[in-house]
C-alpha positions as CSV (number, residue, x, y, z in Angstrom):
1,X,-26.9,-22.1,-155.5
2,X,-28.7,-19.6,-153.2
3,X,-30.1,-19.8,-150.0
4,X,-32.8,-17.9,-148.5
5,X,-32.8,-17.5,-144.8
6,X,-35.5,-15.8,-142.9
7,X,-34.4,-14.8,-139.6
8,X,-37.4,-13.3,-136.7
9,X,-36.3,-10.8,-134.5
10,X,-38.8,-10.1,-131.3
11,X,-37.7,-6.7,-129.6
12,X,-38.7,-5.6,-126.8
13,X,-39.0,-2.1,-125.7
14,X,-38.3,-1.7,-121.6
15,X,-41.1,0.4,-119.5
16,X,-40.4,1.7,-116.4
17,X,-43.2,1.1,-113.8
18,X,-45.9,4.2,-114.3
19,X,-47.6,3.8,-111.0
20,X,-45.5,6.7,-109.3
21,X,-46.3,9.3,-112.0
22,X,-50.2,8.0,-111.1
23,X,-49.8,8.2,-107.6
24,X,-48.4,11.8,-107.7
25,X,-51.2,12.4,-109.7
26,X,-54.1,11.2,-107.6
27,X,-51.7,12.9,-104.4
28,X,-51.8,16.4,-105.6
29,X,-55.4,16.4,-106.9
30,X,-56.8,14.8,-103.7
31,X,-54.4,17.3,-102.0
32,X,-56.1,20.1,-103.1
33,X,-59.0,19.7,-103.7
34,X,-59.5,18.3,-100.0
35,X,-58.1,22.0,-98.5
36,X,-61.1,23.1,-100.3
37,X,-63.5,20.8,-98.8
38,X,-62.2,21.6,-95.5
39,X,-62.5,25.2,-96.1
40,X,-58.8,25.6,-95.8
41,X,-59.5,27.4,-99.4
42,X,-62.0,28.6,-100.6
43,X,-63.3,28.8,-104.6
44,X,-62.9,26.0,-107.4
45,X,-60.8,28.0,-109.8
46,X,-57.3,26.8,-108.8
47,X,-58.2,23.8,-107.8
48,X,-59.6,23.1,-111.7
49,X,-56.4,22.5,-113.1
50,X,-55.0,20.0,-110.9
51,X,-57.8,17.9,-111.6
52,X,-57.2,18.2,-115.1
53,X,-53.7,17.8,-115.7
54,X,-52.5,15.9,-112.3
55,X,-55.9,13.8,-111.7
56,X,-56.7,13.3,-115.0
57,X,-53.4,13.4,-117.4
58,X,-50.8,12.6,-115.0
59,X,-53.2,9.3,-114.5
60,X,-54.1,8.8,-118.0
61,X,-50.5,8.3,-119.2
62,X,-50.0,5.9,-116.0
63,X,-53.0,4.3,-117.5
64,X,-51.4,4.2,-121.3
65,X,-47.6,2.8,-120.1
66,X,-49.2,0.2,-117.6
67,X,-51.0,-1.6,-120.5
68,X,-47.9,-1.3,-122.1
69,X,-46.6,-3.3,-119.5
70,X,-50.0,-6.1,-119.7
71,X,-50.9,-5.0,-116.3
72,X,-54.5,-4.6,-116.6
73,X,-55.1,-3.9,-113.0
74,X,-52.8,-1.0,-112.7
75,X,-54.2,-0.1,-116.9
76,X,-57.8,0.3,-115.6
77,X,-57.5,1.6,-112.3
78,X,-55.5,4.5,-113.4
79,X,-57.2,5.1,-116.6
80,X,-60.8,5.0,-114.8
81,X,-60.0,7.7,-112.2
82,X,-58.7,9.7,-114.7
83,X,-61.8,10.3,-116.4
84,X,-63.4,10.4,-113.0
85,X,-61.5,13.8,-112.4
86,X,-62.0,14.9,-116.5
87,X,-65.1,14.5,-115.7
88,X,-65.4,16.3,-111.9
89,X,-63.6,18.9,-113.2
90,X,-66.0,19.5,-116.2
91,X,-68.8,19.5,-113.9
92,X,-67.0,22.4,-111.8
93,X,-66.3,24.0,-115.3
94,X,-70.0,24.2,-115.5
95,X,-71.2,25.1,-112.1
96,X,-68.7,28.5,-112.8
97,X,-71.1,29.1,-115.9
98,X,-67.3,28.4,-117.7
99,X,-69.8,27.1,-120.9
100,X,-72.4,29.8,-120.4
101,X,-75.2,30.5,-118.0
102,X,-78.0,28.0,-119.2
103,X,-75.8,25.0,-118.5
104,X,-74.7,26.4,-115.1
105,X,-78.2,27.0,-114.5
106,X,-79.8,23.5,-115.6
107,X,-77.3,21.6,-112.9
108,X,-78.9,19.3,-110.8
109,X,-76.2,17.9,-108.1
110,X,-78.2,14.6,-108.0
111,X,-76.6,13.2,-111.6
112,X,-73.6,13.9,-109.9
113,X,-75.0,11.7,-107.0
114,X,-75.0,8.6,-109.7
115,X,-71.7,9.2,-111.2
116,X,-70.5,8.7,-107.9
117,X,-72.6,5.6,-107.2
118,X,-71.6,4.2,-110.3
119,X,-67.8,4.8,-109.4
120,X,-67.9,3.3,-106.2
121,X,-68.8,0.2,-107.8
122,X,-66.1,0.4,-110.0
123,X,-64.1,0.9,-106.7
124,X,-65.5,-1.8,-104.8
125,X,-64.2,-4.6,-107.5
126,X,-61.0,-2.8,-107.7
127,X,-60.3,-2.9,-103.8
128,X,-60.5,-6.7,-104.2
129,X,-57.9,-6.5,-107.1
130,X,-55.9,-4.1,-104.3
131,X,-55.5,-6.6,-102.1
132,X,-53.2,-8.8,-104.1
133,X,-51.6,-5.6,-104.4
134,X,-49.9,-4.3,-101.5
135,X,-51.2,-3.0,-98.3
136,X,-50.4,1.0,-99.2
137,X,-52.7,0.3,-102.3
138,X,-55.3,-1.5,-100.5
139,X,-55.5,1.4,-98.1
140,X,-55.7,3.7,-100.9
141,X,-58.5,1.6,-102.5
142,X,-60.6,2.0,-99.4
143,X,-60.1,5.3,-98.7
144,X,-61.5,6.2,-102.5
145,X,-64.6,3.8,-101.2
146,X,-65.3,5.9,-98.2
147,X,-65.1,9.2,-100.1
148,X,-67.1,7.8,-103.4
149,X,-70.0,7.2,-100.8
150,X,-69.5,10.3,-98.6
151,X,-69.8,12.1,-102.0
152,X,-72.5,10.2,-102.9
153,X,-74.7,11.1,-99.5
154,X,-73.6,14.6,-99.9
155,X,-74.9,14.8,-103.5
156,X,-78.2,13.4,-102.4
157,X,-78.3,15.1,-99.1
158,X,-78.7,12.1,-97.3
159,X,-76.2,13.3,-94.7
160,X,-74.7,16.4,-93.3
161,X,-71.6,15.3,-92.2
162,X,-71.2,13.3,-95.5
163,X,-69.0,16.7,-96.6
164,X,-66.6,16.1,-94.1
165,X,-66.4,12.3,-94.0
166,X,-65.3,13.3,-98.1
167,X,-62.8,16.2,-97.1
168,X,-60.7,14.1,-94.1
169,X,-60.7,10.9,-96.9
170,X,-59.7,12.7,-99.4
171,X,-56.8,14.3,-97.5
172,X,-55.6,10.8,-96.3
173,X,-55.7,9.5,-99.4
174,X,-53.4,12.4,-100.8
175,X,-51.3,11.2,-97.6
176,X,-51.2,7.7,-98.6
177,X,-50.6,8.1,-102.5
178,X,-47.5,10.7,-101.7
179,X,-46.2,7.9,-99.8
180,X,-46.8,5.4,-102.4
181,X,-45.2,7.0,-105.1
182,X,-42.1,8.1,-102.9
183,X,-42.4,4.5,-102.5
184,X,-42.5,3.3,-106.2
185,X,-39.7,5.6,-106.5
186,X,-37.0,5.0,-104.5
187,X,-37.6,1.5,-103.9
188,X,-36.8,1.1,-107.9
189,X,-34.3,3.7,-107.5
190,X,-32.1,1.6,-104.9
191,X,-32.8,-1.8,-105.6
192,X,-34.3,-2.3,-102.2
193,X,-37.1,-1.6,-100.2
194,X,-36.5,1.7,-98.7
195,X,-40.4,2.5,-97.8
196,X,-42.0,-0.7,-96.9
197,X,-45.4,-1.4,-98.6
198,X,-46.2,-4.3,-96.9
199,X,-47.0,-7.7,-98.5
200,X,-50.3,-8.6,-100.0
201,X,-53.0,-10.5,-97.5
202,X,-53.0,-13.3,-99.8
203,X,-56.6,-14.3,-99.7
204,X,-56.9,-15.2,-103.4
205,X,-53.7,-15.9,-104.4
């Protein structure tokens, strides 16, 4: 006599949380690329690669491993800001004529002026999602607001302090994501809250 057993096995394959790589990543781009708007720098060139491998890859893979972990808040947010800077920092690529004079001179800084529109929608419904979050996100969250419409004014010249409304945001958000990784980090690291987040507001959960 034989017998035939079929056994299932589920296995499950442990993640550690992303959201500090992300952070980092949307710290160090924000971080320089506000010294530039500030005129603490000057020039685009070394600020291009930040963008790309901190604001947009560092991001992307916090993006990948947090719908790894079915956290489609933390999946999208991180994945749609980091084609926000593949795509700022292909727009710089052209201004420097980096793909040849006829795109740098067809440029018209108004398109820009949409794609920042259209983000800041994007980061309005997001802030709401932030605020289930904690409050160092939710800070975060409005802070990329303010700057998405500074930039936005500043593309359409609708303002002429709009540029430095953008350069002081986009410092403190640098500010505010360093902290939230460090955060992330050693709050994991010790199994206790070593830099307080503070506690979502509740309001829709």
């Amino acid at each position: 006599m034989s017998m035939s057993t079929h056994d299932s096995q589920k296995v499950s394959i442990s993640v550690a949380d992303p959201s500090a790589l992300g952070l980092l990543g949307l710290a160090m781009v924000t971080f320089v690329a506000s010294s530039q708007k500030l005129g603490w720098t000057v020039g685009l060139s070394f600020v291009i690669p930040w963008a790309i491998f901190l604001g947009a890859f560092a991001q992307l893979i916090a993006c990948l491993y947090d719908f790894k972990h079915n956290n489609i808040f933390g999946a999208t947010a991180f994945g749609g800001y980091a084609f926000f800077w593949f795509g700022v920092a292909s727009s710089w690529l052209i201004k420097l004529g980096a793909f040849g004079p006829a795109l740098a001179a067809a440029t018209d800084v108004r398109q820009l002026g949409f794609a920042f529109l259209g983000y800041l929608i994007f980061s309005l419904f997001m802030t709401i999602g932030a605020i289930e979050t904690n409050k160092v996100l939710l800070s975060i969250f409005l802070l990329i607001d303010v700057l998405l419409a500074a930039l936005a004014a500043d593309a359409f010249g609708l303002s002429h302090s709009a540029h430095t409304i953008a350069a002081w945001t986009e410092l403190a958000i640098a500010l505010f994501s360093f902290y939230g990784s460090g955060a992330v980090v050693l709050n994991t690291h010790f199994g206790r809250t070593f830099l307080p987040t503070g506690k979502p507001l509740g309001i829709f959960k």
